[in-house]
N, C-alpha and C positions, 0 to 999 in steps of 0.2 A: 447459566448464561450470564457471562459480566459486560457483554459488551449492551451499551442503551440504543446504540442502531439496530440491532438484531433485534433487540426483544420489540422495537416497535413495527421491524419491517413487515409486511404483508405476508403472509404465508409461511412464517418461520413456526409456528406453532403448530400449525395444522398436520394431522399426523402422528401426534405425542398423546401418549395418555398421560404423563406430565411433564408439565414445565416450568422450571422450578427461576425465574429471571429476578428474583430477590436480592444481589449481587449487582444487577444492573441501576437500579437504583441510587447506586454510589459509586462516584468516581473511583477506582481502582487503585488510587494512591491511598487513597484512606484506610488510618489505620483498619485491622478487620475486613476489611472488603475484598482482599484484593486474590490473586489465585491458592493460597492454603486456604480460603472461604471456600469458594468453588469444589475444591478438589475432597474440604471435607462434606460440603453437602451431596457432592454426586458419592462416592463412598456409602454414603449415610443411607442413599435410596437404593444405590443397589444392594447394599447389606437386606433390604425391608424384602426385597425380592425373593428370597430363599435359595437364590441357585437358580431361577428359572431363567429361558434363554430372553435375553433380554438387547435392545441396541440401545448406544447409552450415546449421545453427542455430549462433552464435556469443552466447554469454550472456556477460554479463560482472555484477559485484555493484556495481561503481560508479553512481552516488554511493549511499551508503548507511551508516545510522550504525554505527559511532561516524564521526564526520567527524573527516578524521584527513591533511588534505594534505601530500603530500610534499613532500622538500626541492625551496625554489625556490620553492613556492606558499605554505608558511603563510605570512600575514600580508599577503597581496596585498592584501587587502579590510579589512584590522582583525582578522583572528581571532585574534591573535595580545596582542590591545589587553584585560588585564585590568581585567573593570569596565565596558567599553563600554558604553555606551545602557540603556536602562531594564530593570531588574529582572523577572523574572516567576516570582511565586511557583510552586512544582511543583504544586502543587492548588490553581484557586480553582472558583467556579462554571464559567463555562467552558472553564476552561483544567487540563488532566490532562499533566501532562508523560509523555511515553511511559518506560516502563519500562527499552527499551533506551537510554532518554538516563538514569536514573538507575542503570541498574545499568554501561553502558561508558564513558558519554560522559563523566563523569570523566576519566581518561584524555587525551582530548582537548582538555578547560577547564584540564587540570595541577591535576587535586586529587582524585588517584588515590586512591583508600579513605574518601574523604571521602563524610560525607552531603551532598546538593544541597538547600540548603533553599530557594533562587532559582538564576534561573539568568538571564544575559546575553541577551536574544533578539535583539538585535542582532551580538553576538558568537554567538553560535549560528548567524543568519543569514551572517555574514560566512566560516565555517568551512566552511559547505554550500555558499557560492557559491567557494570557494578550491577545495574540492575538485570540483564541478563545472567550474568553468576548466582544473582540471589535465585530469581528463577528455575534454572537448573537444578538445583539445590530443594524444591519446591517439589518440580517436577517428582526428581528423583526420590523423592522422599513418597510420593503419591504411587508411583510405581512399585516400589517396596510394599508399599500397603496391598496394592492390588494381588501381587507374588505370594501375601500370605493367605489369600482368599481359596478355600475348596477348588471354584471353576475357573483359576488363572489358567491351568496347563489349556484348556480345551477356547479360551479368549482369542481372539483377534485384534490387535490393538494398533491403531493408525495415529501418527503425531505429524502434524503438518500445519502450515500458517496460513495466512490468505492474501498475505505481502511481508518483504523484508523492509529496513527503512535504506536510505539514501544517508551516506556520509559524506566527507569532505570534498572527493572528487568531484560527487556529482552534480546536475544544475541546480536541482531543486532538495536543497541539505537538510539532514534530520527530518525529512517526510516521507508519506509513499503515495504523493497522487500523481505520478509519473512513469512511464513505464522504464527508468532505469533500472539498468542489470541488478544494482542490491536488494531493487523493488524486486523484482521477477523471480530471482534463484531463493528459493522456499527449501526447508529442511523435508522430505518425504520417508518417514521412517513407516515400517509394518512390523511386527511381529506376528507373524503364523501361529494356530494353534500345534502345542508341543515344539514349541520353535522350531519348526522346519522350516529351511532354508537358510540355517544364520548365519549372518556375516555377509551375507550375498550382495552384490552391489548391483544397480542395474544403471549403465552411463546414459541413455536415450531419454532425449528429451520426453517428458510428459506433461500432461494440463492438470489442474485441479478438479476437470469435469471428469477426467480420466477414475477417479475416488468411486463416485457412484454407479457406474456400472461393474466398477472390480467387486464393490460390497454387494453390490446384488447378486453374482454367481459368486460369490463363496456362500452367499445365504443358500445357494440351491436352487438361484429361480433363473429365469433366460432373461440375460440384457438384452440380446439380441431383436426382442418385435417390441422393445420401448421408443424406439426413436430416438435415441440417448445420443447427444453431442458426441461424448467421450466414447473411450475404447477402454474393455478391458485389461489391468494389468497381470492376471489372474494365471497366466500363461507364462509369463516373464519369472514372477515371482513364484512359481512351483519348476520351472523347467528350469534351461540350460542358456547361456548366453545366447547361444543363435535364436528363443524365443523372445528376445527383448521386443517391444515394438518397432514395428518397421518405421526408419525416419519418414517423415510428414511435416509439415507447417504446423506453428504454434502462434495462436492467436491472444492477444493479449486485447481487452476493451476496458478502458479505466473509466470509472464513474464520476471523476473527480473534478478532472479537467476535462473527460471526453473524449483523452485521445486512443489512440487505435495502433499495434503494434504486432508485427507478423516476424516471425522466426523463420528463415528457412534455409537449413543449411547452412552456410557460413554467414550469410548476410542477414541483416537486420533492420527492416522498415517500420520507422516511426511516422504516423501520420499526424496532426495538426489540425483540426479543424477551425477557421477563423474565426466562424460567426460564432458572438457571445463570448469566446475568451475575454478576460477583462486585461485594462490597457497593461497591469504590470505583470501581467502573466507574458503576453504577447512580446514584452520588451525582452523578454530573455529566449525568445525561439528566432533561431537566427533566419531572416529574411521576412518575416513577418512586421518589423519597425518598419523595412526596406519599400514594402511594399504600399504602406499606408504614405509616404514620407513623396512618394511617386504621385500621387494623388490631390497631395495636398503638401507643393513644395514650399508656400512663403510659409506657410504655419511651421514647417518643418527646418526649414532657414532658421525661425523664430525659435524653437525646440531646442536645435543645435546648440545655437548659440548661448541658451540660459542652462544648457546641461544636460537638458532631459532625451535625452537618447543612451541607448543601452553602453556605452562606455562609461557616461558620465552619471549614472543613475546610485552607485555608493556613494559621493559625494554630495547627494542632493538626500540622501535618506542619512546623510550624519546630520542636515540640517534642519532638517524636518521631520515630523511621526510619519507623517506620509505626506510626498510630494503631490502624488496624484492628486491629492484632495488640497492638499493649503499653498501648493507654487501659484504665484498670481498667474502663472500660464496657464494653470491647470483646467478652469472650465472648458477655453477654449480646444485646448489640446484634447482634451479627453471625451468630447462632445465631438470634437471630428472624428477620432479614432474611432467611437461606440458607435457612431452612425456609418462608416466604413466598414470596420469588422463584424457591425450585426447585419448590412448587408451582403457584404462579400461571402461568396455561397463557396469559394477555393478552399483549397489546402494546403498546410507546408508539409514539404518531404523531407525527410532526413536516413540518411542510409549509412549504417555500420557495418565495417569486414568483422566480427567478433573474431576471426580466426588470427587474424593482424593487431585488432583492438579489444581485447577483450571486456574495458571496461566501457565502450562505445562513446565515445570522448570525441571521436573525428568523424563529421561528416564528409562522408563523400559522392553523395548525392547527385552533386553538378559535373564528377565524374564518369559515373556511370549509369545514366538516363535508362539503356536498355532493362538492368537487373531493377531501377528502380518502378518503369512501368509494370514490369512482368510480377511483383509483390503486390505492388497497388492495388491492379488485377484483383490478388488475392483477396486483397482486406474487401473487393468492393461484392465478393462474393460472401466476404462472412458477412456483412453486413446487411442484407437482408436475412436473414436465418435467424441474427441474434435481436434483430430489431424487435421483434413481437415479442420475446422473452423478458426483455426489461420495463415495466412499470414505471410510470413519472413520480414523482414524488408527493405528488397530494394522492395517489391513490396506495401510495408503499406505509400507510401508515393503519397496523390493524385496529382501527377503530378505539386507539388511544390518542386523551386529548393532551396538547401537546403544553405542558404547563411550562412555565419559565423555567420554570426550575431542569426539566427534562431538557428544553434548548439549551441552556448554559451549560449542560455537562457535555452535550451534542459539539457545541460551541468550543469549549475546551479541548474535545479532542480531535478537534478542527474538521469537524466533516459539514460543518455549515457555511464554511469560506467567507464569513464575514468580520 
């Protein structure tokens, strides 16, 4: 286990007769630590095992920012090339540079303590694909190992993520607490024992909850009276296209920001929840400024006119570390918005054709109201179901104390949003 969210969250241990989270301990870039660590210590225990049938969960933190390729890889792809390819301001209308690119990925650009007032997305892109390559290469190399093993032919072996990042297109760049499409589409590979089935592709949408009751009927047991979210793929993957799963809604619930995001069929609903987002999250979802600004028009007058509205908000963040906090407007502004947004109990909607937009770029939401209640619907039905399954966060911590040192790596790979 390399990631330090896992190893601290609640109930990730339980279950395991061991748990080996020693890797987690150190930041991931660090020399040593990072997925050849991992890959030799799971190796190393299932070697102790003799052959016996065994389930092995093997997590590793790669790729994942700060993008930080090792010797050998920087510079394969240009990442190495200061200044590369076009500019992209850290705030504009659509574009929110992730926190964990402004607070580590310094580091990685070489302008350690420096404020980011642009950043390279070319050279960003070329860092994430260097250390992706090295990865692969990791991988591959862990695989081959596994191939010389006695009980390879009779393995089952599943490689998948638990998000992709966000690049240049999308709102919130070089992150994944958003439900954008680079976020959502995750690599799903299996390998069958004696590789039956290889090569097989299966196009139908699936979840990641879909994982756990596929591994529990090939173990031999009934997913069926668990109560399981998910749906076997167990059926897709040994039969014939017509068994792929029948299409269905895809529910997406991000932990990040909160939001909420349903698939169905061509169309694509993103929800927004307002209470509690913070004001410069709020400034890049469109109608959400709109809405606060209705409320509180001379403040909003005032706003305008010093910049701080989501057009003029790259220009205020070349001037400032953060305008939210140091523009002399800022108590005022932000003290209406947080007492607004933390009561306001609404939502924004946002609705993509993926079949017209694939990369869900255009809302058109104020289009088509019908297809957007008939989703909403949806989400308002997963939302009790999934409501009892998530934990707050003073109780997601297994009874480890949280030392500074544990925050700041937390901190670093941005899951503390501070």
């Amino acid at each position: 286990m390399a990631n330090t969210w896992f190893a601290l969250t609640r109930g990730i241990r339980r279950g395991f007769d061991h748990f080996d989270d020693a890797c987690a301990e150190h930041l991931h870039t660090e020399p040593g630590w990072g997925a050849t660590e991992v890959f030799e210590r799971s190796l190393a225990w299932m070697d102790a095992q003799g052959g016996a049938p065994t389930f092995t969960l093997v997590q590793v933190l790669d790729v994942h920012a700060p993008y930080d390729p090792g010797e050998g890889w920087r510079g394969r792809f240009g990442g190495d090339a200061v200044g590369a390819g076009p500019m992209l301001p850290v705030v504009t209308r659509r574009t929110l540079v992730a926190r964990s690119l402004r607070r580590s990925q310094t580091a990685a650009l070489g302008s350690e303590g420096a404020t980011i007032d642009a950043v390279s997305g070319a050279r960003m892109r070329a860092l994430y694909d260097e250390n992706l390559a090295e990865f692969d290469a990791d991988l591959g190399a862990f695989l081959e190992q596994l191939r010389e093993r006695p009980w390879f032919d009779d393995a089952l072996i599943v490689i998948t993520a638990d998000h992709g990042e966000s690049m240049e297109d999308a709102r919130f760049v070089f992150d994944h607490f958003a439900p954008e499409e680079d976020v959502l589409r995750v690599p799903l590979l299996v390998r069958l024992p004696g590789g039956r089935g290889a090569g097989r592709r299966v196009d139908a949408p699936v979840e990641l909850v879909d994982l756990y009751p596929t591994l529990v009927e090939f173990a031999g047991l009934d997913a069926d009276d668990r109560g399981l979210d998910g749906r076997s793929l167990r059926p897709a993957l040994l039969g014939r296209a017509s068994d792929a799963p029948a299409p269905r809604p895809v529910f997406v619930h991000d932990g990040g920001l909160r939001s909420r995001a349903v698939v169905d069929g061509r169309y694509k609903l993103v929800e927004w929840p307002i209470a509690g987002l913070p004001p410069a999250t709020l400034l890049s979802i469109d109608g959400a400024y709109e809405r606060w600004a209705a409320t509180a028009p001379e403040l909003a007058r005032a706003a305008r006119a010093a910049g701080i509205e989501p057009d003029g908000m790259a220009d205020l963040w070349r001037a400032y570390d953060d305008p939210l906090l140091e523009h002399p407007l800022a108590p005022n502004l932000v003290g209406s918005m947080v007492e607004f947004f933390g009561e306001e109990r609404g939502v924004v909607h946002e609705l993509y054709d993926l079949e017209a937009d694939p990369s869900a770029v255009d809302d058109t939401a104020a289009d088509e109201p019908e297809v957007v209640r008939r989703l909403a619907a949806l989400l308002e039905a997963s939302r009790g179901e999934r409501r009892a399954l998530r934990p707050s966060l003073a109780e997601s911590v297994d009874g480890a104390e949280l030392s500074d040192e544990r925050l700041e790596r937390l901190r670093e790979l941005g899951y503390l949003g501070d």
